[in-house]
C-alpha positions in Angstrom: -13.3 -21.1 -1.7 -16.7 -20.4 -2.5 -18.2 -19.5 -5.6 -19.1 -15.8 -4.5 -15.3 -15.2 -3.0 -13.9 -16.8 -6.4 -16.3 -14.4 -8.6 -15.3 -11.1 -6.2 -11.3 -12.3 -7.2 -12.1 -12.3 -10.6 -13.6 -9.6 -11.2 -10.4 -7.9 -8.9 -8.5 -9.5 -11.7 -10.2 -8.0 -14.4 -10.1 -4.8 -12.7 -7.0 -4.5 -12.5 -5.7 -5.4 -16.0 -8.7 -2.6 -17.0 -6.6 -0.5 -15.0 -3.2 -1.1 -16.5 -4.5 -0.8 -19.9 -6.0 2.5 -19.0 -2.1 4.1 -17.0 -0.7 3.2 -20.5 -2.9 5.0 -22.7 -2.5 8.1 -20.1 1.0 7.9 -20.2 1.0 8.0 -23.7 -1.4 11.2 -23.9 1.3 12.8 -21.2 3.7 12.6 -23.5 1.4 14.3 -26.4 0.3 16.9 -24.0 3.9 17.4 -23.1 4.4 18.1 -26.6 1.1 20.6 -27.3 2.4 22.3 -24.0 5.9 23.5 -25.2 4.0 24.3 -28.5 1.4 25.8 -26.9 4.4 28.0 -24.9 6.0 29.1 -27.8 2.8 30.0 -29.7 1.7 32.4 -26.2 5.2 33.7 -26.2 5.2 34.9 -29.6 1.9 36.1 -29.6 2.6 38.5 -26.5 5.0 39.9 -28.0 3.0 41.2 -31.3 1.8 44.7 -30.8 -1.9 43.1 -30.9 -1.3 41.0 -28.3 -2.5 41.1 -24.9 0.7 40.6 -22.8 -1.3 39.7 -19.4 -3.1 37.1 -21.1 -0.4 34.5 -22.3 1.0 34.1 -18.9 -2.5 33.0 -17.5 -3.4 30.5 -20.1 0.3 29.0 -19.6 -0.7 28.8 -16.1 -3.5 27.5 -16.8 -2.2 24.3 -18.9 0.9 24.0 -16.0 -2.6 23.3 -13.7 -4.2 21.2 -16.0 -0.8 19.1 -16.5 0.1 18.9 -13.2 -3.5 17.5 -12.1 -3.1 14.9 -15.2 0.3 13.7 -14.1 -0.7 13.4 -10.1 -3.9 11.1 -11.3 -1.6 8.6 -13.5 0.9 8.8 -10.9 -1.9 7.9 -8.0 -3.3 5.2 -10.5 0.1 3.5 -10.8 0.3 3.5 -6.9 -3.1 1.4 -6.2 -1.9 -0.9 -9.4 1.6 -1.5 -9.6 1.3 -4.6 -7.7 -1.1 -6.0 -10.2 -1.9 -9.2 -8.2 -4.7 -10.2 -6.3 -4.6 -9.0 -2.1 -6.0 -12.2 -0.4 -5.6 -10.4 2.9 -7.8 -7.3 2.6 -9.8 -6.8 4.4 -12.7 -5.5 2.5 -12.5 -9.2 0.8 -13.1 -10.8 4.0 -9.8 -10.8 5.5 -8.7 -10.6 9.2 -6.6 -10.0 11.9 -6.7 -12.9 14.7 -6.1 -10.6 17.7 -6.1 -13.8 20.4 -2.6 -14.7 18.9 -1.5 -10.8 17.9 0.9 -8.6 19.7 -0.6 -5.8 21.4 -0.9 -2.4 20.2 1.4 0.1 21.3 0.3 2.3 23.9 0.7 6.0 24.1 -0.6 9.0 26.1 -0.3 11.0 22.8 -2.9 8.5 21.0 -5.5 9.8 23.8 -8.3 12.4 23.6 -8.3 14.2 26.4 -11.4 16.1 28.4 -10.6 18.0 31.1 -7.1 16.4 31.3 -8.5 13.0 31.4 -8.1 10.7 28.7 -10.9 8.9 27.7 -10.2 8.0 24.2 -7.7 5.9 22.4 -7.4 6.9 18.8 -4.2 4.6 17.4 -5.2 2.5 14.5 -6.1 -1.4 15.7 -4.0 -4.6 13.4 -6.3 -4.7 10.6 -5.4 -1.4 9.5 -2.4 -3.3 7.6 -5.3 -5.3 6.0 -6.7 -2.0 4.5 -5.1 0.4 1.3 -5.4 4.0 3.6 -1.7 4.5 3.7 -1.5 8.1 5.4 1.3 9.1 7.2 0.3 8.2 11.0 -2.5 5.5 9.8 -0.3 2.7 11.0 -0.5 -0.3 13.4 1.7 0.3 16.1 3.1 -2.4 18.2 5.9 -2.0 21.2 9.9 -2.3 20.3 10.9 -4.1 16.9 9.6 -7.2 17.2 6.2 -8.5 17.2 3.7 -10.5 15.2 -0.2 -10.8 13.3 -1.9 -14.0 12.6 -4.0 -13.0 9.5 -7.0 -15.1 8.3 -7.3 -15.0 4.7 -10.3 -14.7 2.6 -10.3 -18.0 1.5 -7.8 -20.5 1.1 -5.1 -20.2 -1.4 -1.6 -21.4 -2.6 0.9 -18.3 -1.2 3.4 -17.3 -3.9 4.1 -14.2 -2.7 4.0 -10.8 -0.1 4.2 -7.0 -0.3 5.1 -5.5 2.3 4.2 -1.0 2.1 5.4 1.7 4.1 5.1 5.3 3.5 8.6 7.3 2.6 10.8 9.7 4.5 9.7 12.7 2.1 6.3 12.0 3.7 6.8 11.1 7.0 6.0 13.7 9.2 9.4 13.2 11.5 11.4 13.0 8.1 12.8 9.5 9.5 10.9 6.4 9.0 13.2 4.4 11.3 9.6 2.3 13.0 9.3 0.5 9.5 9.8 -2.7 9.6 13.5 -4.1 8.4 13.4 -8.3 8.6 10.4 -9.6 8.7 9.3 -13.9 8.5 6.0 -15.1 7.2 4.7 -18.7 7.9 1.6 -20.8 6.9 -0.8 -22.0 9.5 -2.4 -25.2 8.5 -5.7 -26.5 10.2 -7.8 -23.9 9.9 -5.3 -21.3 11.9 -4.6 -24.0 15.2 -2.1 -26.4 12.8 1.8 -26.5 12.5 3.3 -23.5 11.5 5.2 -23.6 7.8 8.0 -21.4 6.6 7.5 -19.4 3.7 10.0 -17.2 3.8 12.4 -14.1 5.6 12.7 -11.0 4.1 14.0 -7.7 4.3 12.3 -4.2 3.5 14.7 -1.7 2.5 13.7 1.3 3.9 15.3 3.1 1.2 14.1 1.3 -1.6 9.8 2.0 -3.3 7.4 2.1 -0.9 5.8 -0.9 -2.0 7.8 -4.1 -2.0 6.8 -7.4 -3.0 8.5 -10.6 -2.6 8.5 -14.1 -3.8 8.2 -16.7 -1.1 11.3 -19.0 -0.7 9.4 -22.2 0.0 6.3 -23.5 -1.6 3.5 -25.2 -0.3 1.3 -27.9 -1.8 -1.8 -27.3 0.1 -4.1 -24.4 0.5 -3.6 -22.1 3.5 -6.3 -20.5 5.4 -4.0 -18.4 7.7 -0.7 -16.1 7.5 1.1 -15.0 10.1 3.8 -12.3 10.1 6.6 -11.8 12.3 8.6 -8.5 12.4 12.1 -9.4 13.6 13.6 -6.1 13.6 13.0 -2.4 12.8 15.2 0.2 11.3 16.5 1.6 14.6 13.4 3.0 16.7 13.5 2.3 19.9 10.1 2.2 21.2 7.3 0.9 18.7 7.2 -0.4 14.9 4.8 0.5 12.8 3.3 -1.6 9.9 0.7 0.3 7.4 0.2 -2.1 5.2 0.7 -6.1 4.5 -1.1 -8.5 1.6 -0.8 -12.1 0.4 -0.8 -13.3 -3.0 -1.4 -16.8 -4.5 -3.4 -18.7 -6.2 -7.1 -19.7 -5.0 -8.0 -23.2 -3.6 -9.1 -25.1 -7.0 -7.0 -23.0 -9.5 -3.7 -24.1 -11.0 
């Protein structure tokens, strides 16, 4: 791996543990503020009921600190989204990653993806492959491909020793349908050696439990003893829709070519 990539990893490392240490200081002030806030309550509640008291004024402030509160807890709660992985992503794409699309299943194909003007469609809008190299994970930012199988050959950015995968969907309480039966349900990841052409080694099949945190990692079952250049990922079944699966987002973890 080259000196640059192995310095942009690094620093993603140092990041990160930045990061963690920074979510558990905040949850520790949430719980202080939690505190101050039920004092805070009883202190408004008290004081609107003295004759000097202004009784309009204590339930704004209290609404005030519910606001204040509220925007805390959704930031740590956001911040433990992006970090709860806490390992390197050797197949995003803003690191260099990419999707092979010679050797990638094609994109599902709809009339309701299309802009339209004067009834004729001129525009595709549905999201290409790499969008499962990339952390936007809005409902409807998904690759799409057709029924529930299909696959990605994903070139890393730089060689490494896999260890493990996470697989990411979005929930049901998000999803616009209220059904997320396009995720993906067993999915197999192999190696490629040989710069992407070579044999193709198991590392693993898995299954993402639709039901389970949106964010899933999992160990690889079998290790390899030389540095991969190339993923690919095969989806072998989807929780029950008929027409298309949808994948939002996929990354590889290991260790870099030259590291223990």
């Amino acid at each position: 791996m080259p000196k640059a990539q192995r310095e942009l990893f690094r620093k993603e490392s140092q990041t990160l543990e930045s990061n963690l240490r920074e979510i558990l200081l905040l949850m520790e002030q949430i719980d202080v503020l939690k505190a101050l806030l039920r004092d805070t309550r009883a202190g408004l509640h008290n004081h609107s009921r003295s004759p000097e008291g202004d009784p309009e004024e204590a339930p704004g402030q209290a609404e005030v600190m519910d606001k204040e509160m509220s925007n805390l807890v959704n930031y740590v709660l956001k911040k433990l989204r992006e970090d709860q992985v806490q390992m390197a992503d050797y197949a995003l794409k803003s690191a260099g990653a990419s999707i092979i699309e010679a050797r990638t299943s094609e994109s599902y194909k709809s009339d309701k993806a299309k802009l339209y003007w004067h009834g004729i469609g001129f525009l595709n809008y549905e999201m290409p492959p790499d969008s499962i190299l990339q952390p936007d994970v809005h409902p409807g930012r998904c690759w799409a491909f057709p029924g529930s199988q299909g696959h990605a050959l994903i070139k890393l950015a730089g060689k490494i020793i896999p260890t493990a995968v996470t697989m990411e969907h979005i929930s049901e309480k998000v999803s616009p349908s209220g059904s997320i039966s396009s995720a993906p349900k067993e999915f197999s990841v192999h190696g490629i050696s040989e710069e992407c052409e070579g044999e193709e080694i198991a590392l693993g099949q898995f299954v993402y439990n639709k039901t389970g945190t949106t964010v899933q990692t999992f160990q690889l079952q079998h290790v390899v003893s030389e540095p991969l250049l190339c993923v690919k990922l095969t989806i072998l079944s989807n929780w029950g829709h008929t027409k298309y699966t949808c994948l939002y987002r996929f990354r590889v973890h290991g260790s870099p070519e030259g590291h223990s």
